[in-house]
VEXSE-282880 format. One record per residue (C-alpha): x, y, z; residue in one letter. Coordinates in steps of 0.5 Angstrom, whole numbers, plus 2048, in hexadecimal, padded with zeros to 3 digits. Layout:
# residues N
{{X, Y, Z}, A} ...
END
This chain:
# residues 480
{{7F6, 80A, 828}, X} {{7FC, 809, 823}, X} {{7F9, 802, 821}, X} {{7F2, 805, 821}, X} {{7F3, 80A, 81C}, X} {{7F6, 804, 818}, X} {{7F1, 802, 817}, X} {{7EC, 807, 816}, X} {{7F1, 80A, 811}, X} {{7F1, 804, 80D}, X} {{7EA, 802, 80C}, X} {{7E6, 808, 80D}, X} {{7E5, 80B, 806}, X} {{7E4, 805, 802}, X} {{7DE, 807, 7FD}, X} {{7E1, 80E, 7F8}, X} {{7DF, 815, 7FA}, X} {{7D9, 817, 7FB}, X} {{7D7, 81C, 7F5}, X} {{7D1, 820, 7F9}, X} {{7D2, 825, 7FD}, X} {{7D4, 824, 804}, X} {{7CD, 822, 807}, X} {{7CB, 81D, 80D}, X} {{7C9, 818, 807}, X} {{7D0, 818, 805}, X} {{7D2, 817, 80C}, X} {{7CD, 811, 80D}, X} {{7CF, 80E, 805}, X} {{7D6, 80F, 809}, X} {{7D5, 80B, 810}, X} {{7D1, 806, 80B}, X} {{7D7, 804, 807}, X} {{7DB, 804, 80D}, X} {{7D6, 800, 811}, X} {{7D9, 7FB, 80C}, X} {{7E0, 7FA, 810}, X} {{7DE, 7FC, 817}, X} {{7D7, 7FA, 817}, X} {{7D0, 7FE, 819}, X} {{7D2, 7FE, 820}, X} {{7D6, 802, 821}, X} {{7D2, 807, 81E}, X} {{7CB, 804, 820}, X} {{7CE, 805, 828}, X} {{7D1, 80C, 826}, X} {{7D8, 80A, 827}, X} {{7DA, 80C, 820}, X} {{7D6, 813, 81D}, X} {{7D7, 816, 817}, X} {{7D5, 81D, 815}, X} {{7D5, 823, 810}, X} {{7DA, 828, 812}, X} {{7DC, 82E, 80D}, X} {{7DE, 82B, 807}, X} {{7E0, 825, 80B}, X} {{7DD, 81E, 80F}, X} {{7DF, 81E, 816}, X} {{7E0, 817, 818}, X} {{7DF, 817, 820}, X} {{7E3, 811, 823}, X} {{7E1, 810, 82A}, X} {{7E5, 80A, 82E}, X} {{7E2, 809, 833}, X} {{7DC, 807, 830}, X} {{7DF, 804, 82B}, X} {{7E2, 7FE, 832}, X} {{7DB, 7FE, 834}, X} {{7DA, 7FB, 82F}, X} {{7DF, 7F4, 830}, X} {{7E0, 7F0, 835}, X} {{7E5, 7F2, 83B}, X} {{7E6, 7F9, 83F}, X} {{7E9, 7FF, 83C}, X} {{7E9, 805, 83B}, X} {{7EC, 80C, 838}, X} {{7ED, 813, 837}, X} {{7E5, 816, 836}, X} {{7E7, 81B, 831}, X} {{7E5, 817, 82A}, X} {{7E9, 817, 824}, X} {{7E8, 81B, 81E}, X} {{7E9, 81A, 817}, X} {{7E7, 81F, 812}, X} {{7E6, 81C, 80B}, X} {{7E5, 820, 806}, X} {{7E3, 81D, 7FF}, X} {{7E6, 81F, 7F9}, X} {{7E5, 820, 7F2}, X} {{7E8, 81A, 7EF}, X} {{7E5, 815, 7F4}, X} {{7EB, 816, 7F9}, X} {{7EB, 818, 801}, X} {{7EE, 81D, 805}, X} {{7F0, 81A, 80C}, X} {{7F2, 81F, 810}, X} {{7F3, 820, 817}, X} {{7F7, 823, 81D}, X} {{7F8, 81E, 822}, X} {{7F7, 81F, 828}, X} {{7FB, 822, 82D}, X} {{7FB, 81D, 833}, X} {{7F6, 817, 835}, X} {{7F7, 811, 839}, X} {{7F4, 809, 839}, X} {{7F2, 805, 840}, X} {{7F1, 7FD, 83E}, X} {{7EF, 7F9, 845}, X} {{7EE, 7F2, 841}, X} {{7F2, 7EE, 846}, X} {{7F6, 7EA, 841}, X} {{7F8, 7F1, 83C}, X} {{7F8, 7F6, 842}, X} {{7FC, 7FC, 840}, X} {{7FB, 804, 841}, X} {{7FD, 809, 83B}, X} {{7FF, 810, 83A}, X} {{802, 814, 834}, X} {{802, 81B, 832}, X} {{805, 81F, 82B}, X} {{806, 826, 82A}, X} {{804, 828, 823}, X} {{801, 822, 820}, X} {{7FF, 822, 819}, X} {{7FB, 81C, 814}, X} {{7FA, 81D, 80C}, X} {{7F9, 818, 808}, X} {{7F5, 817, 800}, X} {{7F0, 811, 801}, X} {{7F0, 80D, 7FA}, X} {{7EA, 808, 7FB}, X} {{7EC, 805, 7F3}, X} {{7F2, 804, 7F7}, X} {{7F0, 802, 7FE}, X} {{7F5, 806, 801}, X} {{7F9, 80C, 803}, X} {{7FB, 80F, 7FC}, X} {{7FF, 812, 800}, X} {{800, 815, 808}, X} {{804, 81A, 80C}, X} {{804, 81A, 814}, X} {{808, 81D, 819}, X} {{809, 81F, 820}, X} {{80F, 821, 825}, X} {{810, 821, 82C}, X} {{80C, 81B, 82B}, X} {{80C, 817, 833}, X} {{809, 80F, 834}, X} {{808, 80C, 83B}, X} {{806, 805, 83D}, X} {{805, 801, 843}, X} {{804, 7FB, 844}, X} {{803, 7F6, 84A}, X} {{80C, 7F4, 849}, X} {{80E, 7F8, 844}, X} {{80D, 800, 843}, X} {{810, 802, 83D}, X} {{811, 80A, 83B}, X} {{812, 80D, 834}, X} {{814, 814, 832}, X} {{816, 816, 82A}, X} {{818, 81E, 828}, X} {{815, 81E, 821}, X} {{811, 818, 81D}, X} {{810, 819, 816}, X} {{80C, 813, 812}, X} {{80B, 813, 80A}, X} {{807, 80E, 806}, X} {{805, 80D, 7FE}, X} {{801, 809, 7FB}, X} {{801, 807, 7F3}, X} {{7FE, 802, 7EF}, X} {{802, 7FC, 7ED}, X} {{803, 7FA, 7E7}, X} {{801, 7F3, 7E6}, X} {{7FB, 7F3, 7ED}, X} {{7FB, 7F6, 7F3}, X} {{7FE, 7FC, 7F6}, X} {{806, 7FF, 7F8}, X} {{807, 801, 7FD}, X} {{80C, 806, 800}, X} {{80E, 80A, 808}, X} {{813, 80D, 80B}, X} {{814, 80E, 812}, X} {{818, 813, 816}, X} {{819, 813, 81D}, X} {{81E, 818, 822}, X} {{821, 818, 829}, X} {{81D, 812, 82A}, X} {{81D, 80F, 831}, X} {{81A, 809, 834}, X} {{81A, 807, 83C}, X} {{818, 800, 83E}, X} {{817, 7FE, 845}, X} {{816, 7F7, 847}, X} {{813, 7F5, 84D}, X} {{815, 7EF, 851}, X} {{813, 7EE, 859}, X} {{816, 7F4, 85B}, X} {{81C, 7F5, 857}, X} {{81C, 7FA, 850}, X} {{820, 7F9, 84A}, X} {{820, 7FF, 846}, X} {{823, 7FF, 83F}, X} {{823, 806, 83A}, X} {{824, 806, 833}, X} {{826, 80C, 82F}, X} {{827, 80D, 828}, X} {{829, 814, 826}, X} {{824, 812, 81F}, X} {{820, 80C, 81C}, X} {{81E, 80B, 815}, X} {{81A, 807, 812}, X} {{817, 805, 80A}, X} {{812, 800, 808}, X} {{810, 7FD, 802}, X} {{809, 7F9, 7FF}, X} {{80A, 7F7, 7F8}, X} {{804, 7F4, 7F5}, X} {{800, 7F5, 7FC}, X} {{7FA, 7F2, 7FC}, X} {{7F4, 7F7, 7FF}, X} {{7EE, 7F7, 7FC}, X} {{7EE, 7EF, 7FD}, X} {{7F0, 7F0, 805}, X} {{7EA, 7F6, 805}, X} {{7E5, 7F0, 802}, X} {{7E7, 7EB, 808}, X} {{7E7, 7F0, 80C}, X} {{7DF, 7F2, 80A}, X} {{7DD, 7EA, 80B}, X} {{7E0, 7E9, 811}, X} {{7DB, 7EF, 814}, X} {{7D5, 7ED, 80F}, X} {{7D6, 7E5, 811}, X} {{7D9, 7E6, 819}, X} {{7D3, 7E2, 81B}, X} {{7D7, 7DA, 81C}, X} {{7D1, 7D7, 819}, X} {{7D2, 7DD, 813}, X} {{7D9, 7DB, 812}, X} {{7D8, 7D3, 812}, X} {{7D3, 7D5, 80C}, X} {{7D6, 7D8, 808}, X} {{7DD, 7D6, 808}, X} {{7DE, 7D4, 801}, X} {{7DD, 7DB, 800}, X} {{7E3, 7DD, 806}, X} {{7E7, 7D7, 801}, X} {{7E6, 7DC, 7FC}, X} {{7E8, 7E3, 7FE}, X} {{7EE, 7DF, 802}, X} {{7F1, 7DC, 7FB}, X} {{7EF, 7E3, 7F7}, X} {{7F4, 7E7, 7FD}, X} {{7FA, 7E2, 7FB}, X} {{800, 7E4, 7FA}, X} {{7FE, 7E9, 7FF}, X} {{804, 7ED, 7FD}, X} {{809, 7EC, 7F7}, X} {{80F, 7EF, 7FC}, X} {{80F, 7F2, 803}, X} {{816, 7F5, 805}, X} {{817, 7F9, 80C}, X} {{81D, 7FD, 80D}, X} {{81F, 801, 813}, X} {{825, 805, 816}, X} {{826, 807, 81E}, X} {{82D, 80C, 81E}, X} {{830, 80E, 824}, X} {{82E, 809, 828}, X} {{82F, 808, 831}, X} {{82D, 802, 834}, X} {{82D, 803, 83C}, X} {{82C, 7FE, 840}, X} {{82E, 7FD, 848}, X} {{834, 7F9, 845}, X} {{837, 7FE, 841}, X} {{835, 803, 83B}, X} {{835, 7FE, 834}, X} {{836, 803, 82D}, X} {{836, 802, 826}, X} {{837, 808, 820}, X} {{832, 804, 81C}, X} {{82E, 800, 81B}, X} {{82A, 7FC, 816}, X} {{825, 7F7, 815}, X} {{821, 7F5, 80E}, X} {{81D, 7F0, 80C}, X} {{819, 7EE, 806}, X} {{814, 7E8, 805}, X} {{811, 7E7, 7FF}, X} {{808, 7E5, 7FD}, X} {{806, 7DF, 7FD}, X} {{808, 7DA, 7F8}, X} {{80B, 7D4, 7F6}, X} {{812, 7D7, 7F6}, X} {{813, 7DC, 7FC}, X} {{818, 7DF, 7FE}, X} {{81A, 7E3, 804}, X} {{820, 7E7, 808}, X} {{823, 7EB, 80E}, X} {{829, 7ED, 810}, X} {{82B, 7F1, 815}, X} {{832, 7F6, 816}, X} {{834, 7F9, 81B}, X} {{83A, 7FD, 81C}, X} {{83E, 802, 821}, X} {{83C, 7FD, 826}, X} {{83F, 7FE, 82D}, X} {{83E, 7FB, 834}, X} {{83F, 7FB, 83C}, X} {{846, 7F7, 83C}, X} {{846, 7F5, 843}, X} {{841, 7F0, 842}, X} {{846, 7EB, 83D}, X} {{84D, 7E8, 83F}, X} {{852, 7ED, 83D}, X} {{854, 7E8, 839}, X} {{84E, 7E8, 834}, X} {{84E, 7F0, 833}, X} {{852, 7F0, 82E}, X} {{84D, 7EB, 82B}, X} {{847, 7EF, 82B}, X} {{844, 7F1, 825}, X} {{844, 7F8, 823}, X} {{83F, 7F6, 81C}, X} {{83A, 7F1, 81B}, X} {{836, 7F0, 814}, X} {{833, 7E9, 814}, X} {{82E, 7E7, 80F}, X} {{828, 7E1, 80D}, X} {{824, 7DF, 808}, X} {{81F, 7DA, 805}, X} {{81F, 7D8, 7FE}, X} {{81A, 7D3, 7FA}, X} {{814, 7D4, 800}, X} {{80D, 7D0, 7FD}, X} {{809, 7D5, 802}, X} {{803, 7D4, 7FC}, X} {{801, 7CC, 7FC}, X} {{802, 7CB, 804}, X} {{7FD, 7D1, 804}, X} {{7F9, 7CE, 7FF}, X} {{7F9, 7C7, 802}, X} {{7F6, 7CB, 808}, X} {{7F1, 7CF, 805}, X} {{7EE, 7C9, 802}, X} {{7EE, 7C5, 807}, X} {{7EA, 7C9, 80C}, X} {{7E3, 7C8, 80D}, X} {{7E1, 7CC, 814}, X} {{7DB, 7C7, 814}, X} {{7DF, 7C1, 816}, X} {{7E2, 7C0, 81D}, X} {{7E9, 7C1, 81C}, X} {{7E8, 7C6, 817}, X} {{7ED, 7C5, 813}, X} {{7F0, 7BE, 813}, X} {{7F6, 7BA, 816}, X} {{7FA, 7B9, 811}, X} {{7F9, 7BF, 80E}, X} {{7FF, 7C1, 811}, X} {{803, 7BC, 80F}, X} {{801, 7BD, 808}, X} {{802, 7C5, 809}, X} {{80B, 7C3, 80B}, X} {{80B, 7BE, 804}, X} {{808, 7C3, 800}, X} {{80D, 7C7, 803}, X} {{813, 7C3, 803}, X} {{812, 7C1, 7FC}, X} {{815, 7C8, 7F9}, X} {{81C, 7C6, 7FD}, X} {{81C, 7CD, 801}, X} {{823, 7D0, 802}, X} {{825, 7D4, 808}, X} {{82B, 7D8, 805}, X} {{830, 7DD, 80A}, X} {{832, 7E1, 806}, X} {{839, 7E4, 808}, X} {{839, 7E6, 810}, X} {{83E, 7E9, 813}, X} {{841, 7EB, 81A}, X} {{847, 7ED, 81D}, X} {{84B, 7F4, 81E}, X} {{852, 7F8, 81C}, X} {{856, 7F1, 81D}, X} {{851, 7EB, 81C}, X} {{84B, 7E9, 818}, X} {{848, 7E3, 816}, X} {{843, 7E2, 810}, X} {{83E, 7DD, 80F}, X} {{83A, 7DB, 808}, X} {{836, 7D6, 807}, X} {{830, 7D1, 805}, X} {{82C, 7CC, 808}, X} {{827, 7C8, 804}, X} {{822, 7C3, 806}, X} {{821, 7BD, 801}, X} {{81D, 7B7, 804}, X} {{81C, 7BB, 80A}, X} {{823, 7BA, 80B}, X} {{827, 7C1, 80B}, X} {{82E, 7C2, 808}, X} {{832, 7C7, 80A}, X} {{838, 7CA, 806}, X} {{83C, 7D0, 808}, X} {{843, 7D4, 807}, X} {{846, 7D7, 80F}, X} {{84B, 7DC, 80E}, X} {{84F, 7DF, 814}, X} {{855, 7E5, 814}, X} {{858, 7E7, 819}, X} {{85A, 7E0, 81B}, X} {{85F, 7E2, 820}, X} {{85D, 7E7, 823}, X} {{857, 7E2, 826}, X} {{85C, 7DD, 828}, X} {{860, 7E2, 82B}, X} {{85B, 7E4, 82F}, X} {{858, 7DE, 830}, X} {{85E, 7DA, 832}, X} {{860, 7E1, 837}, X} {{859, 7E0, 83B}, X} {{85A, 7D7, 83B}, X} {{860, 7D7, 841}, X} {{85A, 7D8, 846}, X} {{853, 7D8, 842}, X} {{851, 7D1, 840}, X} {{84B, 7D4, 83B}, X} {{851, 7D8, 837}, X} {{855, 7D2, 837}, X} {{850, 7CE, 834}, X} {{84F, 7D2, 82E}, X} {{857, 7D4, 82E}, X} {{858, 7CD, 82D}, X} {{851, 7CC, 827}, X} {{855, 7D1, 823}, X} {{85B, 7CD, 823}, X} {{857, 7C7, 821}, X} {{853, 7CC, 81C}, X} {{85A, 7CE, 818}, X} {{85C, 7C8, 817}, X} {{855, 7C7, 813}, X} {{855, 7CD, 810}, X} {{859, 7CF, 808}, X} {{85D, 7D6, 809}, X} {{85A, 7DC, 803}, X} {{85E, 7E0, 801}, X} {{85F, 7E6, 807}, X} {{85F, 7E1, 80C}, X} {{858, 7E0, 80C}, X} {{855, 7D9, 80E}, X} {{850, 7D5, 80B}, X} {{84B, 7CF, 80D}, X} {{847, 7CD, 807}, X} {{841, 7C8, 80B}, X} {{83D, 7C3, 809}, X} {{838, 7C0, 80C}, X} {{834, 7BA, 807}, X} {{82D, 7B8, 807}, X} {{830, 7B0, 809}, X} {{833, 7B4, 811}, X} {{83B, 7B5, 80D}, X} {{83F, 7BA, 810}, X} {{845, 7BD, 80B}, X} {{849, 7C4, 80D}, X} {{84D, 7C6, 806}, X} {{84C, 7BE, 804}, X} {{84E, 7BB, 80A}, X} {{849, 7B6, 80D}, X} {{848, 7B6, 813}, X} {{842, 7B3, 814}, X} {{840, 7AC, 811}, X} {{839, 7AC, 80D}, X} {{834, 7AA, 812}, X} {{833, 7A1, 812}, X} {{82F, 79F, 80D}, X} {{828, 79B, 810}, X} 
END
């Protein structure tokens, strides 16, 4: 349900507010422009309705004849949907609605089948439709006591959250496009997944005492997604699509670059893994990710951190326990992608008239194209280890002649501690002694910072040589 609500939010007020009164012409003006992207049957078939309610449009989504309507078995809650849309002065809509308190969903299509309930306690959706935007200006919704079941053949899979609070803003961008913004807030957030196999169960709980979440969209293209969409629905006809392909290469290309820059950001506190091993934990963690449109020089990034981590020690050597990392914080990233002349290669290329539609070799020319820019694949600093250790890697690999060379800076603390451990755990177990005796060949290898620290800066060369602190060990591949 919540995906269906997507999408009729996105696209359904694509022309401004009507300025007559609230009238079953402005009903039938309203479904015709909405008829544009989710064509006339649904409307024609009465699975969608609109009409005049106060000062307000009633839209009356019916699910179940909506999967009547396409191939397959399913089947939902009889109680329609409804979105009250009221059109404002400026050429804006008012989206409101109280969502519904409970519903369920029941699919039988033998490779999808799946069964679902769920149920919120004072659900609200607000929100300001700008048709000049093609988005929400902006949007509130939220809920509490919020539960979700779904059972599938091998796999049942509960969720539980205490309050949910979702915002979004929408601007203008200053070059093309829109910016976007949301935020989202969940508590005692509890998730249950039961897996099923042969006879046995295994049960795996999280818990997070709260999630936060924060995305962003510079330069969002959406009047261009919204056009594509429209001609996906005018030419659904195969023979339609073939036809006007030239136009369909149009609006591809007026979509580029997509968006200027896409970042999400989220936040789980508090947070208990139980599993029938023992109970994992971690007092955070975080995960943000950014990737920039399309272009000849893209970029993207992740990282992720997680701290205040802690485990069932029973399960490890009691060697290794003083081991365990108690943090971890590791990045990527990519630098110099030719995302945009692969992509133009293709779009050229394709003809959907022609068997294969888009020629052998394209693919070949598409990872040229690519390769050519030399793309990096960067880590930016990483680390891992605990009150008495921590490893630390930075580096950089590059692919020139679509042969990759890697240069990188390895740092270690805590040294002797690892080796204590280590050498304490290799009188009686073979896999303690094999890395107890690669940290003694290791150190020989490594220069000694200040502090104590050891460093090993790698090398690795396009022609297969091998350097630690610019010691070759190993030679340049033979020459053919």
């Amino acid at each position: 349900m919540r995906h269906a609500l997507s999408l009729l939010s996105i696209a359904a007020f694509t022309s401004p507010a009507l300025a007559q009164a609230i009238d079953s012409n402005g009903a039938s003006a309203l479904q015709t422009s909405l008829s544009a992207y989710f064509g006339s049957t649904v409307f024609d078939e009465g699975a969608i309705r609109i009409v005049p309610s106060g000062n307000s449009y009633r839209l009356e989504a019916d699910f179940n004849a909506i999967m009547g309507l396409l191939p397959g078995g399913a089947s939902f809650d009889p109680s329609p949907l409804l979105l009250d849309l009221k059109p404002l002065p400026d050429g804006t809509w008012e989206l409101a609605n109280t969502l519904r308190t409970s519903g369920w969903f029941d699919s039988k299509v033998p490779e999808a089948a799946m069964s679902a309930n769920w149920s919120i306690a004072n659900g609200q959706l607000k929100g300001t439709y700008d048709p000049a935007l093609a988005a929400f200006s902006s949007m509130k919704m939220s809920g509490g006591a919020i539960s979700l079941t779904m059972r599938e053949p091998a796999k049942d899979t509960q969720v539980t959250i205490g309050k949910a609070n979702i915002e979004m803003q929408a601007e203008r961008s200053a070059k093309s496009g829109i910016d976007i913004s949301a935020t989202q807030n969940l508590s005692d957030f509890v998730e249950t997944v039961t897996l099923r196999d042969e006879g046995t169960e295994l049960q795996v709980m999280l818990q997070a005492k709260r999630v936060a979440a924060q995305t962003t969209a510079a330069g969002l293209q959406s009047k261009p997604f919204l056009d594509f969409l429209a001609f996906a629905v005018a030419n659904a006809d195969p023979a339609k699509f073939k036809a006007k392909q030239a136009e369909l290469k149009t609006l591809l290309l007026a979509a580029f670059p997509l968006w200027n820059r896409l970042r999400g950001d989220q936040q789980w506190y508090d947070i208990k893994v139980i599993t029938p091993f023992g109970t994992f934990g971690a007092a955070k963690v975080e995960v943000t990710g950014s990737l920039d449109g399309i272009s000849g020089q893209s970029t993207a990034s992740y990282r992720g951190q997680a701290t205040g981590l802690t485990g069932p020690t029973h399960l490890l050597p009691a060697w290794a326990v003083p081991l365990v990392p108690s943090d971890i914080d590791i990045g990527l990233g990519a630098k110099d992608l030719d995302v945009e002349t692969p992509l133009l290669t293709l779009i050229a290329a394709f003809d959907l008239n022609k068997e294969p539609p888009v020629p052998d070799d394209v693919g070949e020319l598409m990872q040229r194209d690519f390769l050519d820019k030399q793309p990096r694949l960067t880590i930016p600093r990483s680390t891992m280890g605990n009150a008495d250790y921590r490893i630390a890697v930075e580096g950089e690999i590059t692919v020139v002649d679509e042969k990759p060379a890697l240069r990188a800076v390895v740092d270690l603390s805590g040294y002797d501690k690892v080796v204590e451990a280590t050498k304490a755990g290799a009188v009686t177990d073979p896999t303690a002694m094999r890395i107890y005796t690669s940290l003694l060949a290791l150190k020989g290898l490594a220069k000694t910072k200040p502090g104590g620290l050891l460093q090993w800066a790698i090398e690795t060369r396009q022609d297969g040589a091998l350097l630690v602190n610019g010691t070759m060990l190993g030679s340049p591949d033979p020459k053919p």
